[in-house]
PDB file of N, CA, C and O in Angstrom:
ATOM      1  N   UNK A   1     -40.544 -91.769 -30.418  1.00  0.00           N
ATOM      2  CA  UNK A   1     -40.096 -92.752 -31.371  1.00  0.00           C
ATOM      3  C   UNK A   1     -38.765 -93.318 -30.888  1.00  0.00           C
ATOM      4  O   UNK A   1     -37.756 -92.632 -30.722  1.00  0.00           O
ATOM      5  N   UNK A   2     -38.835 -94.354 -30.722  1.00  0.00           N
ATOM      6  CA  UNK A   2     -37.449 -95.266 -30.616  1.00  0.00           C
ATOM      7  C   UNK A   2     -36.503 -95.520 -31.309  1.00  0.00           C
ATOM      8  O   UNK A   2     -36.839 -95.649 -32.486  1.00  0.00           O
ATOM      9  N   UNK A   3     -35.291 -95.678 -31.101  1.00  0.00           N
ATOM     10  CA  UNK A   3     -34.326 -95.532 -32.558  1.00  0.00           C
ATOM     11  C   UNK A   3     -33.363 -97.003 -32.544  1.00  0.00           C
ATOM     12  O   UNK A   3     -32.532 -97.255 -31.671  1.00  0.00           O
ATOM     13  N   UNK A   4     -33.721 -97.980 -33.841  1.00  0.00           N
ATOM     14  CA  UNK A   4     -32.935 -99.494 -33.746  1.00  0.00           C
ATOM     15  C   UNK A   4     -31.299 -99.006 -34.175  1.00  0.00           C
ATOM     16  O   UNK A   4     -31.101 -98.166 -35.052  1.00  0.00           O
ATOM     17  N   UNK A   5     -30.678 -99.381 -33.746  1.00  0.00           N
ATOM     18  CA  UNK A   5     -29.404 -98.757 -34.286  1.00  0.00           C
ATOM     19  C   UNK A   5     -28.823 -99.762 -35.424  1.00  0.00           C
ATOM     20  O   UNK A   5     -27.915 -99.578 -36.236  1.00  0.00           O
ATOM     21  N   UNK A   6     -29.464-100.624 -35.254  1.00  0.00           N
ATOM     22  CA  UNK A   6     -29.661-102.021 -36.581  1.00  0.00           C
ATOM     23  C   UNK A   6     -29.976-101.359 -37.802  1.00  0.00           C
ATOM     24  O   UNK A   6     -29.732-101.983 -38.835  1.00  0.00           O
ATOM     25  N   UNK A   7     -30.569 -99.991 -37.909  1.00  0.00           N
ATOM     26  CA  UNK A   7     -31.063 -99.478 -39.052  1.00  0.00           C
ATOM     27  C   UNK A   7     -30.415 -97.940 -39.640  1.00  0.00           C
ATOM     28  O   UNK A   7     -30.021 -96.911 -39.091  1.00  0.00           O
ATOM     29  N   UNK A   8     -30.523 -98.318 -40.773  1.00  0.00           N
ATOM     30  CA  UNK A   8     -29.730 -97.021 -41.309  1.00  0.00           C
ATOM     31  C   UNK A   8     -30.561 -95.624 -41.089  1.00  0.00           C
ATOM     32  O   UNK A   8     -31.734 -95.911 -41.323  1.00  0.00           O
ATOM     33  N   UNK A   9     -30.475 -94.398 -40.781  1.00  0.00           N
ATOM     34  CA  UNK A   9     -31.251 -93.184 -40.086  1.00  0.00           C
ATOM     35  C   UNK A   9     -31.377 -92.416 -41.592  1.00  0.00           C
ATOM     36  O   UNK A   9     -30.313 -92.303 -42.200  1.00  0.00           O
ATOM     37  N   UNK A  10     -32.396 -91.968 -42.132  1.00  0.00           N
ATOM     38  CA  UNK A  10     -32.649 -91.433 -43.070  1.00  0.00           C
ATOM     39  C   UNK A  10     -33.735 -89.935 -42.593  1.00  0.00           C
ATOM     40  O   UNK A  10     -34.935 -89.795 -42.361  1.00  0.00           O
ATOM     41  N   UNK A  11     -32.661 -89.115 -42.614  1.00  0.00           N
ATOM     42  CA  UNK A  11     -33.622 -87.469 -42.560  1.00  0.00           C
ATOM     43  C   UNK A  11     -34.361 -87.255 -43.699  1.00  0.00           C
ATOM     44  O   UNK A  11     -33.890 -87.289 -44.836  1.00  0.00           O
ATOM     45  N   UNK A  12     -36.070 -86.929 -43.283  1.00  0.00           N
ATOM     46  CA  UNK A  12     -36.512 -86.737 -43.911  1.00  0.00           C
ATOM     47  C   UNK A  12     -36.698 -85.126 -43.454  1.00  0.00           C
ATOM     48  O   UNK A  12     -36.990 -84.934 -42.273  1.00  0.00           O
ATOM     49  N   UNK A  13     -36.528 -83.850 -44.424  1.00  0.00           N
ATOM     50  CA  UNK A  13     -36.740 -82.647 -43.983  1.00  0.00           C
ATOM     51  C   UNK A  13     -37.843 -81.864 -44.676  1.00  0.00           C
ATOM     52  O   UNK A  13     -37.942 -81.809 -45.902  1.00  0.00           O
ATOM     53  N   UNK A  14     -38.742 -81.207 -43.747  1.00  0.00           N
ATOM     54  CA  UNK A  14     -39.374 -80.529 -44.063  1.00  0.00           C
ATOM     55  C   UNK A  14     -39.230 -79.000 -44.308  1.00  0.00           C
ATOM     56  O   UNK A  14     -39.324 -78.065 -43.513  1.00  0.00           O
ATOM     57  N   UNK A  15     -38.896 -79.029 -46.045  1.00  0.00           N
ATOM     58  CA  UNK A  15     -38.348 -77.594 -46.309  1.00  0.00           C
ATOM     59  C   UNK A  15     -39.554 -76.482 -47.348  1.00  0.00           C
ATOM     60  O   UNK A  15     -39.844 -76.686 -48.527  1.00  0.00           O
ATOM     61  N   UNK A  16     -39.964 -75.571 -46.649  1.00  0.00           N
ATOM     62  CA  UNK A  16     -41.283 -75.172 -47.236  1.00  0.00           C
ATOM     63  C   UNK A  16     -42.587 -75.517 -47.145  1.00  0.00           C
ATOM     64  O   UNK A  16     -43.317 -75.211 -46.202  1.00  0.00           O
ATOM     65  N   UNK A  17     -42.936 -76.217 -48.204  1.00  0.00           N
ATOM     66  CA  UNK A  17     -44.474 -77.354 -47.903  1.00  0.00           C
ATOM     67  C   UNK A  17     -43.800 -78.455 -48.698  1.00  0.00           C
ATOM     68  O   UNK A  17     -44.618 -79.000 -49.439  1.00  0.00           O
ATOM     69  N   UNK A  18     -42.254 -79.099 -48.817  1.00  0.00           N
ATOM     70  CA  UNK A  18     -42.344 -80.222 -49.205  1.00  0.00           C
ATOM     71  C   UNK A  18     -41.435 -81.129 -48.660  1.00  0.00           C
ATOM     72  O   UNK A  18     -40.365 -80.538 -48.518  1.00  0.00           O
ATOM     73  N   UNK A  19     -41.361 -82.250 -48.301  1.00  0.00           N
ATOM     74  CA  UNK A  19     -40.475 -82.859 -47.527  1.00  0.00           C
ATOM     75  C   UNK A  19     -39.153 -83.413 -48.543  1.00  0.00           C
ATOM     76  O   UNK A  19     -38.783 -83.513 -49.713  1.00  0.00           O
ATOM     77  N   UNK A  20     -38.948 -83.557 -47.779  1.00  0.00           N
ATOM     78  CA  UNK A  20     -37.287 -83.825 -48.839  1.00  0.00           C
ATOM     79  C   UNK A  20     -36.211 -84.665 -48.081  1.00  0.00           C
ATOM     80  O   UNK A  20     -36.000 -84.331 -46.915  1.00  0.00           O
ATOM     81  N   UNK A  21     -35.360 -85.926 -48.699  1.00  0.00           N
ATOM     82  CA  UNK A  21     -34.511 -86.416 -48.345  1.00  0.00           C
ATOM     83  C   UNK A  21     -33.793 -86.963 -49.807  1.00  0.00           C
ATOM     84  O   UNK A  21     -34.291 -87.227 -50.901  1.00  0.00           O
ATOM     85  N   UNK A  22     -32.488 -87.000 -49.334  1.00  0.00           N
ATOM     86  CA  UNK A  22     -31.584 -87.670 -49.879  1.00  0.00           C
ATOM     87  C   UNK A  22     -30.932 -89.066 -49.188  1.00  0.00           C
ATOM     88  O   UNK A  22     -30.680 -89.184 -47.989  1.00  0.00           O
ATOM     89  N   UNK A  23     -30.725 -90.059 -50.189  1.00  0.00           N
ATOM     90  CA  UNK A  23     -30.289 -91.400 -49.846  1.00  0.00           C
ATOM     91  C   UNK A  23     -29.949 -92.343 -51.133  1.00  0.00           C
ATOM     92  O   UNK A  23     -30.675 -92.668 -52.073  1.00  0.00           O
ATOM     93  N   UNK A  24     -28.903 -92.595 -50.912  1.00  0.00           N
ATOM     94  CA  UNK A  24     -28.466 -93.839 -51.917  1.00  0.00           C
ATOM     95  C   UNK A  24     -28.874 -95.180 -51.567  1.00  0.00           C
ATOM     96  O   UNK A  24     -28.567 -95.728 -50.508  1.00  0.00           O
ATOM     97  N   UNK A  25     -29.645 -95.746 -52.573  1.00  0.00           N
ATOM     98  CA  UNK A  25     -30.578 -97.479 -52.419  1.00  0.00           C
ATOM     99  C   UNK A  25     -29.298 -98.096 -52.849  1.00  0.00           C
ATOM    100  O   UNK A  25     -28.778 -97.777 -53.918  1.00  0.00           O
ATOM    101  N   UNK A  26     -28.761 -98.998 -52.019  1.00  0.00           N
ATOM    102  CA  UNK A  26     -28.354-100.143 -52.620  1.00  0.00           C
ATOM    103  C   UNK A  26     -29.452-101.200 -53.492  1.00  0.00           C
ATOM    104  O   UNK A  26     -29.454-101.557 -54.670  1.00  0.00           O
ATOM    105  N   UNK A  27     -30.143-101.435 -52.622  1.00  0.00           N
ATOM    106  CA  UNK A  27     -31.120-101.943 -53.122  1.00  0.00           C
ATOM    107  C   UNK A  27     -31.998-101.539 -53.630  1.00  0.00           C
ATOM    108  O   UNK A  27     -32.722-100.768 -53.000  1.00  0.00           O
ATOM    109  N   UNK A  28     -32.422-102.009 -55.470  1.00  0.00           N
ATOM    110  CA  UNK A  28     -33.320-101.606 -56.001  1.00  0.00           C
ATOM    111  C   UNK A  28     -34.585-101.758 -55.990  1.00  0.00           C
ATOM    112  O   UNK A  28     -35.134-101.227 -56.956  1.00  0.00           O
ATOM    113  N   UNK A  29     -35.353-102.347 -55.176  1.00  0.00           N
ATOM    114  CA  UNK A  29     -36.766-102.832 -55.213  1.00  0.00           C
ATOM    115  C   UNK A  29     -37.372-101.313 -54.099  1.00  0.00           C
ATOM    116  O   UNK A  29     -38.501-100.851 -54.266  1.00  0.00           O
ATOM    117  N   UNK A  30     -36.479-100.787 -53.124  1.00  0.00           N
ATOM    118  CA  UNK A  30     -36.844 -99.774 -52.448  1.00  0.00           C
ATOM    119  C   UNK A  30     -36.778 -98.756 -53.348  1.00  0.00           C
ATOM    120  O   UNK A  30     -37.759 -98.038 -53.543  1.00  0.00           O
ATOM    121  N   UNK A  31     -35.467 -98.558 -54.076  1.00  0.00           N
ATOM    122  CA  UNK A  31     -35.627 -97.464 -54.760  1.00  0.00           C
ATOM    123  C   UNK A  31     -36.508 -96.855 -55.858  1.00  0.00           C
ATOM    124  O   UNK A  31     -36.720 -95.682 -56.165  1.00  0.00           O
ATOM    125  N   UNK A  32     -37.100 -98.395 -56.514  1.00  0.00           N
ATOM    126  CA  UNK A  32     -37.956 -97.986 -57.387  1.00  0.00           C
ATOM    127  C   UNK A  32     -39.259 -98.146 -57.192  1.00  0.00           C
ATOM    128  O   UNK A  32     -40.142 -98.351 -58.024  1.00  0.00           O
ATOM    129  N   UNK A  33     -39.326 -98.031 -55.931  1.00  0.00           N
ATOM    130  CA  UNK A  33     -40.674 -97.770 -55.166  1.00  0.00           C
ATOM    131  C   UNK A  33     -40.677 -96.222 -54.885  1.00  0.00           C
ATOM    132  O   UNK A  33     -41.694 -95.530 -54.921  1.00  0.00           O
ATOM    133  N   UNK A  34     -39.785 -95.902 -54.684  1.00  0.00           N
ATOM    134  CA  UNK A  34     -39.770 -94.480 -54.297  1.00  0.00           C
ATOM    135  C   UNK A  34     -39.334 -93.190 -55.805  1.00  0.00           C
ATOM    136  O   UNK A  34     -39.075 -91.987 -55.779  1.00  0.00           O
ATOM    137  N   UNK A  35     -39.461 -94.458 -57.258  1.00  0.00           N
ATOM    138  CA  UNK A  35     -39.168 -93.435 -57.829  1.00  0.00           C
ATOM    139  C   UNK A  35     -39.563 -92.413 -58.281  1.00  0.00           C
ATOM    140  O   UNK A  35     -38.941 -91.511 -58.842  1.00  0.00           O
ATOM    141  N   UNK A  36     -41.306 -92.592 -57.899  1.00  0.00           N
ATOM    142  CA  UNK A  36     -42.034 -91.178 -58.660  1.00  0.00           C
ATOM    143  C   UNK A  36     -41.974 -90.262 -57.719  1.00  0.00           C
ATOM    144  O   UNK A  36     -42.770 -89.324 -57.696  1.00  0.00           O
ATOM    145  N   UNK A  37     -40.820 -90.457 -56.641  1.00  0.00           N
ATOM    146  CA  UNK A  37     -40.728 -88.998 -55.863  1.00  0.00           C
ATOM    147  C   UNK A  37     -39.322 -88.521 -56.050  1.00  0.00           C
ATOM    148  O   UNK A  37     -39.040 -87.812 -55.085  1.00  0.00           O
ATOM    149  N   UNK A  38     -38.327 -88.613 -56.886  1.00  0.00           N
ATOM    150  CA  UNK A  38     -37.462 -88.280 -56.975  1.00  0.00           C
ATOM    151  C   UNK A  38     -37.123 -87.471 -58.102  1.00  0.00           C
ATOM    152  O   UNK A  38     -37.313 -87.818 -59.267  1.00  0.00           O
ATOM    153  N   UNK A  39     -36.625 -86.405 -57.747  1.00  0.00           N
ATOM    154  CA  UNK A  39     -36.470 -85.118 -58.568  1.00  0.00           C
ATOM    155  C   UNK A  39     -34.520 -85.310 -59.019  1.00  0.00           C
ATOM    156  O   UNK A  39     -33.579 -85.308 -58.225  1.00  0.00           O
ATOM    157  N   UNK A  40     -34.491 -85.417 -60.146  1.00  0.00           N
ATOM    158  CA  UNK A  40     -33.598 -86.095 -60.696  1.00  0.00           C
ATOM    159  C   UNK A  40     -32.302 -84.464 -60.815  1.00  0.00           C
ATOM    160  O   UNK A  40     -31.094 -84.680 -60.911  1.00  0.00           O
ATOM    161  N   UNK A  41     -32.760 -83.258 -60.789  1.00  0.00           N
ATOM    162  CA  UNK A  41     -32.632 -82.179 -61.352  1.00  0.00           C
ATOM    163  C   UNK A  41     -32.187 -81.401 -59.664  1.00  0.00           C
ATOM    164  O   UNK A  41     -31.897 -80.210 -59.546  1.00  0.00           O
ATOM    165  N   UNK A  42     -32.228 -82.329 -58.587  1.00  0.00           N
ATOM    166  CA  UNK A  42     -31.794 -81.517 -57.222  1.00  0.00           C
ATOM    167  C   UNK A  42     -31.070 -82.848 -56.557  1.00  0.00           C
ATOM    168  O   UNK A  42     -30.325 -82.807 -55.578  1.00  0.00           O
ATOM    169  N   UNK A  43     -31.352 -83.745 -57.112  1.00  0.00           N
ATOM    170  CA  UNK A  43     -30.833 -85.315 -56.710  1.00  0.00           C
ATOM    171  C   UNK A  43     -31.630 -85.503 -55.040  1.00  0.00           C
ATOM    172  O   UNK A  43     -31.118 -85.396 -53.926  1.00  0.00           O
ATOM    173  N   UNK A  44     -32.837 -85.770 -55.381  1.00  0.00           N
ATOM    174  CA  UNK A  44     -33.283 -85.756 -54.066  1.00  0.00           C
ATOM    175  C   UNK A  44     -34.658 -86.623 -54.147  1.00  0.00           C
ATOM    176  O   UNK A  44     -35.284 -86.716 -55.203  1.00  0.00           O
ATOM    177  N   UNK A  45     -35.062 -87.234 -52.970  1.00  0.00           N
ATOM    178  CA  UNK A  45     -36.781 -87.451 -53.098  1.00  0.00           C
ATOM    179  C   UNK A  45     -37.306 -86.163 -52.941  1.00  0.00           C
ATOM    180  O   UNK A  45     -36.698 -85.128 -52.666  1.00  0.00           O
ATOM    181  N   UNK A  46     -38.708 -86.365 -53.179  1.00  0.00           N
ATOM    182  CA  UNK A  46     -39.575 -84.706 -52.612  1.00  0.00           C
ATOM    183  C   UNK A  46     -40.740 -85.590 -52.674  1.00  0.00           C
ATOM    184  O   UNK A  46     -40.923 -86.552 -53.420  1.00  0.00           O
ATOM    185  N   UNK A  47     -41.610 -85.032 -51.630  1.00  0.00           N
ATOM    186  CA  UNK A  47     -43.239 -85.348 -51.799  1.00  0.00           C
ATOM    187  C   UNK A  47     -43.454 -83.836 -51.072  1.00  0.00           C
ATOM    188  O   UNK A  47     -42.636 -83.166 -50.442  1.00  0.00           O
ATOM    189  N   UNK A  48     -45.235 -83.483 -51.486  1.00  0.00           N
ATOM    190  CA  UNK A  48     -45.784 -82.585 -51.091  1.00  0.00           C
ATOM    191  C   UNK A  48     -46.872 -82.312 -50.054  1.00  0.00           C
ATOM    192  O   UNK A  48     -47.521 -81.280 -49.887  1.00  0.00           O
ATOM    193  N   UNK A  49     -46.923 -83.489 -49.387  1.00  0.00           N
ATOM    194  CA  UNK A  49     -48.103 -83.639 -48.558  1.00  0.00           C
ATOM    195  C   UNK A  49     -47.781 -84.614 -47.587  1.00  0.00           C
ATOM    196  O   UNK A  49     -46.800 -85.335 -47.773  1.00  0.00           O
ATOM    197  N   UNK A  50     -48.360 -84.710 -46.748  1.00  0.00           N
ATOM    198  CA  UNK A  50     -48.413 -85.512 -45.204  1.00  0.00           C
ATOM    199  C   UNK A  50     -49.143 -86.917 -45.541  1.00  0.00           C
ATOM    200  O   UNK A  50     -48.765 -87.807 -44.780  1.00  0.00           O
ATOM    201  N   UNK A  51     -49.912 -87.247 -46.312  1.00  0.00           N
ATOM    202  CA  UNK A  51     -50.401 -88.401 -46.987  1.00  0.00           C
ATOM    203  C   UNK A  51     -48.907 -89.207 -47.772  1.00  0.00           C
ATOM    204  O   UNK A  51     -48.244 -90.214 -47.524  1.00  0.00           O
ATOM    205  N   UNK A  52     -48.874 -88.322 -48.616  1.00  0.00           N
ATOM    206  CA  UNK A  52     -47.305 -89.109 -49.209  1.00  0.00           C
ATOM    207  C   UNK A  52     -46.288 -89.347 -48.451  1.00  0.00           C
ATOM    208  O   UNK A  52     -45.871 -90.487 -48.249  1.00  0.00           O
ATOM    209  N   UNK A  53     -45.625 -87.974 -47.795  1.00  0.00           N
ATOM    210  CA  UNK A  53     -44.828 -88.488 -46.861  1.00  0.00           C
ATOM    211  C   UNK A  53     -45.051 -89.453 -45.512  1.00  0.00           C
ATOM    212  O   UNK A  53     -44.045 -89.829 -44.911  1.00  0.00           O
ATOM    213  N   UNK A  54     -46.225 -89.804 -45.097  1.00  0.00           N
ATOM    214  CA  UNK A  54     -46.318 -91.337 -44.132  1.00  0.00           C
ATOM    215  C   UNK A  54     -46.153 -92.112 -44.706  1.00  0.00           C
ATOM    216  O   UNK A  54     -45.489 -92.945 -44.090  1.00  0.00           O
ATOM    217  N   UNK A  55     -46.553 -92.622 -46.366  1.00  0.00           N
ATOM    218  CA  UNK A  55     -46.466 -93.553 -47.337  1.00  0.00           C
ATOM    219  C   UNK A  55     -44.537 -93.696 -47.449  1.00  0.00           C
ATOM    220  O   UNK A  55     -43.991 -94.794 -47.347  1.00  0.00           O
ATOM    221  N   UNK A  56     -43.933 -92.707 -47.613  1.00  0.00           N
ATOM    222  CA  UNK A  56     -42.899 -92.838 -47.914  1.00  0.00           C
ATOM    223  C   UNK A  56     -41.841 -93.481 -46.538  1.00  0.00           C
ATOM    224  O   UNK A  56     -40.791 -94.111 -46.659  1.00  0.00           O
ATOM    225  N   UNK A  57     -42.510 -93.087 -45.321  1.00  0.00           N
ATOM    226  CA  UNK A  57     -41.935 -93.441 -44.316  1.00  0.00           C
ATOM    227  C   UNK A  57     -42.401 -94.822 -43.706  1.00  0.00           C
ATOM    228  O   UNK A  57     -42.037 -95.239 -42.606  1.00  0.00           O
ATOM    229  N   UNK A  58     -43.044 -95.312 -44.356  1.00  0.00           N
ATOM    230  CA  UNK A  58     -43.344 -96.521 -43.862  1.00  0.00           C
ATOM    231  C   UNK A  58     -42.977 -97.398 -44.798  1.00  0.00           C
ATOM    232  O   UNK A  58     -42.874 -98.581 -44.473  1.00  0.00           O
ATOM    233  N   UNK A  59     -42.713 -96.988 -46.125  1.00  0.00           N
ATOM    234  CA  UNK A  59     -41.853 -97.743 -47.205  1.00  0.00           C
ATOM    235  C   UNK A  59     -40.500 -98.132 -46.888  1.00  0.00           C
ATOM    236  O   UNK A  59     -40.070 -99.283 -46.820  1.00  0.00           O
ATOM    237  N   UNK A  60     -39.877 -97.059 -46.702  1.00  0.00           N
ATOM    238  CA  UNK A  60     -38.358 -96.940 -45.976  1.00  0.00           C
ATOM    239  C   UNK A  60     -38.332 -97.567 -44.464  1.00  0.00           C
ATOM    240  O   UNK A  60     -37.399 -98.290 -44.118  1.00  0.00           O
ATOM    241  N   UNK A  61     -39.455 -97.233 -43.552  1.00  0.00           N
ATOM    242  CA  UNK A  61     -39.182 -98.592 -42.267  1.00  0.00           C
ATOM    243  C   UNK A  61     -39.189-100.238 -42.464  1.00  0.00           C
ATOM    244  O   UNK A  61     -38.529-101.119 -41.913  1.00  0.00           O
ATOM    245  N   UNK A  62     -40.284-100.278 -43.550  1.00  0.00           N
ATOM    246  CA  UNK A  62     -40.543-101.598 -44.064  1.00  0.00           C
ATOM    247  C   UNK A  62     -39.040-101.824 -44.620  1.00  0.00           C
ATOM    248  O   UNK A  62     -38.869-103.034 -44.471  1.00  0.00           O
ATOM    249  N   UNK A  63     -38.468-101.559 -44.895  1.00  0.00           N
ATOM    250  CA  UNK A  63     -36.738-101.767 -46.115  1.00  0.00           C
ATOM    251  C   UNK A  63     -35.826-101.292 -45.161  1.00  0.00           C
ATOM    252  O   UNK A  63     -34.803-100.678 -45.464  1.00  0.00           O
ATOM    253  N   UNK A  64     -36.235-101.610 -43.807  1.00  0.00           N
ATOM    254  CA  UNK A  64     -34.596-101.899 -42.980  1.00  0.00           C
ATOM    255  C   UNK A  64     -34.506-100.323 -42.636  1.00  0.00           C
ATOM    256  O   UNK A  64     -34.034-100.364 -41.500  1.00  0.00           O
ATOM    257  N   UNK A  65     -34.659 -99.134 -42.911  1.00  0.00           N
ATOM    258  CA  UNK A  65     -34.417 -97.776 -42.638  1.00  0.00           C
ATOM    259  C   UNK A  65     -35.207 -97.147 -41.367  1.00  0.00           C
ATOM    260  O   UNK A  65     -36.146 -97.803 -40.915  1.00  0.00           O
ATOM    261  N   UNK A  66     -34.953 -96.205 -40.914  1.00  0.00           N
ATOM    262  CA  UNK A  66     -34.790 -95.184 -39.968  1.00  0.00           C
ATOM    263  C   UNK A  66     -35.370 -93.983 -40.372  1.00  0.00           C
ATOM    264  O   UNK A  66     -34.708 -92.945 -40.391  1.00  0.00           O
ATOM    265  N   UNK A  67     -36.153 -94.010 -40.589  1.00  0.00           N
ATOM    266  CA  UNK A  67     -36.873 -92.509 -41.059  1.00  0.00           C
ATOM    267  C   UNK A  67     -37.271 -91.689 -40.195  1.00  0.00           C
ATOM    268  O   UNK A  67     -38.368 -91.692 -39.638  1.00  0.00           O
ATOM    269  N   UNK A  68     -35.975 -90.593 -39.974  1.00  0.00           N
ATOM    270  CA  UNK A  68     -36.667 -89.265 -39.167  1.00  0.00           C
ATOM    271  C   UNK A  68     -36.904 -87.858 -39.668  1.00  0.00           C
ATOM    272  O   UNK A  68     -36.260 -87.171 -40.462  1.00  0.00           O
ATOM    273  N   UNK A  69     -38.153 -87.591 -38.892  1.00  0.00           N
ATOM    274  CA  UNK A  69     -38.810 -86.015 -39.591  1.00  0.00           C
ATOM    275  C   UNK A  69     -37.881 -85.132 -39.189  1.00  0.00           C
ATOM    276  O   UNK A  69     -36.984 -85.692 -38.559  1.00  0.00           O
ATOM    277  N   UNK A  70     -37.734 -83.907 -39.312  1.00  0.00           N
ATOM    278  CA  UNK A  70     -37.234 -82.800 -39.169  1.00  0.00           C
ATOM    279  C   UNK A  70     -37.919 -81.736 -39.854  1.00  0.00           C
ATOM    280  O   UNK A  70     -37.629 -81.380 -40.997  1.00  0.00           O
ATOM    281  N   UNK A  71     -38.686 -81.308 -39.258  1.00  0.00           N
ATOM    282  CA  UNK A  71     -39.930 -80.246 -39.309  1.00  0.00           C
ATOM    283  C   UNK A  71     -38.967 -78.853 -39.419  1.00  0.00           C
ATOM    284  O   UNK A  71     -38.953 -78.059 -40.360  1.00  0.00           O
ATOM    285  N   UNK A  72     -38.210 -78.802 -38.239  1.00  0.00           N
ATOM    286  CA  UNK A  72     -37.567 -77.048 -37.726  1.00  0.00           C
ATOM    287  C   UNK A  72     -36.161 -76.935 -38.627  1.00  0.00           C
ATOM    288  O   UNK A  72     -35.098 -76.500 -38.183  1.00  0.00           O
ATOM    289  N   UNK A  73     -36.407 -77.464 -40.113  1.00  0.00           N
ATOM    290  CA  UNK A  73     -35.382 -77.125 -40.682  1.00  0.00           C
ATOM    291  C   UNK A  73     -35.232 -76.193 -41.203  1.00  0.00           C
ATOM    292  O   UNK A  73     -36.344 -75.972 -41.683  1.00  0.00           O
ATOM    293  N   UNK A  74     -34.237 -74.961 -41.644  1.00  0.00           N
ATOM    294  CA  UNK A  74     -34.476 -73.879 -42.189  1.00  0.00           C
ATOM    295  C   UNK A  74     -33.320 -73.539 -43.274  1.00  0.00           C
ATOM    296  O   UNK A  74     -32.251 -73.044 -42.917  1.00  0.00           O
ATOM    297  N   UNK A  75     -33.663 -73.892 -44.842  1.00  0.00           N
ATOM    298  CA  UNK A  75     -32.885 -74.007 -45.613  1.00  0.00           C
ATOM    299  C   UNK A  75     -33.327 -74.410 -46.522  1.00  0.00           C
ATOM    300  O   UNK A  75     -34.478 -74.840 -46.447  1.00  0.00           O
ATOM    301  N   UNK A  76     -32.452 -74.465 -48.087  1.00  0.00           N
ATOM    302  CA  UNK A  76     -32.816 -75.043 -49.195  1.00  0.00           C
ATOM    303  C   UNK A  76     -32.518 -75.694 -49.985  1.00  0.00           C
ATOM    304  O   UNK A  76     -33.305 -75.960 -50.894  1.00  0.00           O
TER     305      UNK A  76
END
């Protein structure tokens, strides 16, 4: 994967079986695309599956962002 430096880098981490990132939307039309994944109670997105999370990463490339995985994370 190639990296635009034109674009803001958003870690997406894979912690357990659910992926997880944090990011502040300036813009609201991204954010409230992404709001039925946000867990209001850890301040974070979360999805649970590899179906959602490509959906989510191609939402966030489409809106100017940088979405990288991080699989070998170890933490909570």
């Amino acid at each position: 994967m190639e990296f635009d430096i034109s674009r803001k880098e958003v870690n997406i981490f894979k912690i357990g079986k659910q992926y997880c990132f944090k990011q502040f939307f300036d813009d609201k039309e991204i954010y409230n695309e992404l709001l039925d994944y946000y867990n209001g109670s850890r301040y974070r997105f979360e999805c649970g599956s590899v179906g959602e999370r490509n959906k989510i990463v191609k939402q966030l490339y489409s809106a100017g962002f940088e979405p990288n995985l991080v699989e070998d994370f170890h933490g909570e």
